[in-house]
C-alpha positions as CSV (number, residue, x, y, z in Angstrom):
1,X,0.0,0.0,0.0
2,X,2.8,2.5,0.9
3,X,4.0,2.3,-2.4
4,X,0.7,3.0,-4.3
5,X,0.4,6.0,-2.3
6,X,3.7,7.0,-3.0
7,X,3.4,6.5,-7.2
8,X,-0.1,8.4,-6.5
9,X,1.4,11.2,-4.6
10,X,5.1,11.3,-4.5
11,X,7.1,10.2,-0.6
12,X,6.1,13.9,0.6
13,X,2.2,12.2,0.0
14,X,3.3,9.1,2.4
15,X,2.2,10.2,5.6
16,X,1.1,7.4,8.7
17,X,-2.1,8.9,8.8
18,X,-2.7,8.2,5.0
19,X,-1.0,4.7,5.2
20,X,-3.4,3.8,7.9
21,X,-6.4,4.8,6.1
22,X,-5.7,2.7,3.4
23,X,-5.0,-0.2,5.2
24,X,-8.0,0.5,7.3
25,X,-6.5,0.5,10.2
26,X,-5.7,2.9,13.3
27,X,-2.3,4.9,13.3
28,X,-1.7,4.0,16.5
29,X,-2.1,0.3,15.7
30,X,0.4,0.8,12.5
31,X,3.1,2.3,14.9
32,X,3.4,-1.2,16.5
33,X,4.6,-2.4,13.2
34,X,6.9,0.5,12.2
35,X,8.0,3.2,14.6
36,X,8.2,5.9,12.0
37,X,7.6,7.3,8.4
38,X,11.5,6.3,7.9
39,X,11.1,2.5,8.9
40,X,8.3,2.3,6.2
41,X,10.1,4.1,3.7
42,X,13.1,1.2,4.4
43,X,10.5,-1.6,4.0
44,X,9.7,0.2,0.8
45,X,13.1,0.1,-0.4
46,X,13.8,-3.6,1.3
47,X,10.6,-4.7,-0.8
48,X,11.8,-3.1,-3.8
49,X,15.4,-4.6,-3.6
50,X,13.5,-7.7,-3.3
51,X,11.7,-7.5,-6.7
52,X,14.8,-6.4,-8.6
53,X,16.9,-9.2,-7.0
54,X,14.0,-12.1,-8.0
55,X,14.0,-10.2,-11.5
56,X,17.8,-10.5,-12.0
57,X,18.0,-13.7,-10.7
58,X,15.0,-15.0,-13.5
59,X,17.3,-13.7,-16.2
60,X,20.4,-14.0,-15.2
61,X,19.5,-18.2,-16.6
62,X,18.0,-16.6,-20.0
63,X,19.8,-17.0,-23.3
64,X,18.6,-13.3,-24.3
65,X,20.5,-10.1,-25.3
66,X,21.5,-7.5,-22.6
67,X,18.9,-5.1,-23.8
68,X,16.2,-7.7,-23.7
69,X,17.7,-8.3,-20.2
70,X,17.0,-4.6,-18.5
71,X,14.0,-4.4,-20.7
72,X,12.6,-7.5,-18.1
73,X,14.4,-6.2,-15.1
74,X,13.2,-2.8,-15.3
75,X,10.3,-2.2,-17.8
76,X,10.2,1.2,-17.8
77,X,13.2,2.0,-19.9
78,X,11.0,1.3,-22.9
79,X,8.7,4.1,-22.4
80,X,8.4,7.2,-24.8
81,X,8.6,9.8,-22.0
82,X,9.5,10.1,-18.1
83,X,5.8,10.6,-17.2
84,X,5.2,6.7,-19.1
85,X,8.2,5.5,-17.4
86,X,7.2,6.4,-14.2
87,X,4.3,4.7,-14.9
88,X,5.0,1.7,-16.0
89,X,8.2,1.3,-12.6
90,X,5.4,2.0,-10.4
91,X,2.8,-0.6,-12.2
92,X,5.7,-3.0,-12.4
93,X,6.7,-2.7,-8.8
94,X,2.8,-3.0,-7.9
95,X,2.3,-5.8,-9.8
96,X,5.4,-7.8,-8.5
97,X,4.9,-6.3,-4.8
98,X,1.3,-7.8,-4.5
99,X,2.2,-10.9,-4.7
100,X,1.1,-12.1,-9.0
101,X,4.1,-13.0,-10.9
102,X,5.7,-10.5,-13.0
């Protein structure tokens, strides 16, 4: 969820307050799992690491060229413009972060 928010409205968007909503649940009761805005923001970043890592490791067995290579790790190089390539990362890490195979 904290990364929808953030592709929706930029880190400055990601507030506890906001994060809670859409998880419906009480702030209070997501402090017990993170203490602050910065310890989300790191599971962010963890999760993140995750998906490029389980990409990189899917084609590092491929018998493809380089380009075709990025062009799976990290779809949004083939985008016409930064707004499309921002995009398509945050679809990309969506997709793979909610569990569906990418």
């Amino acid at each position: 969820m904290a990364i929808d928010i953030i592709g929706d409205t930029g880190v400055s968007g990601l507030t506890t307050a906001r994060l809670a909503k859409r998880l419906g649940m009480s702030e209070p009761n997501l402090y017990r799992h993170f203490n602050n805005k910065e310890a989300i923001l790191s599971a962010v970043i963890d999760d993140i690491g995750a998906v490029i890592m389980d990409k990189a490791a899917f084609i590092s067995g491929q018998d493809i060229s380089p380009e075709e290579n990025w062009k799976i790790l990290w779809p949004a190089t083939s985008a016409k413009s930064s707004k499309e390539a921002a995009s398509r990362g945050f679809f990309f890490l969506r997709t793979c972060m909610c569990g569906t195979r990418c």
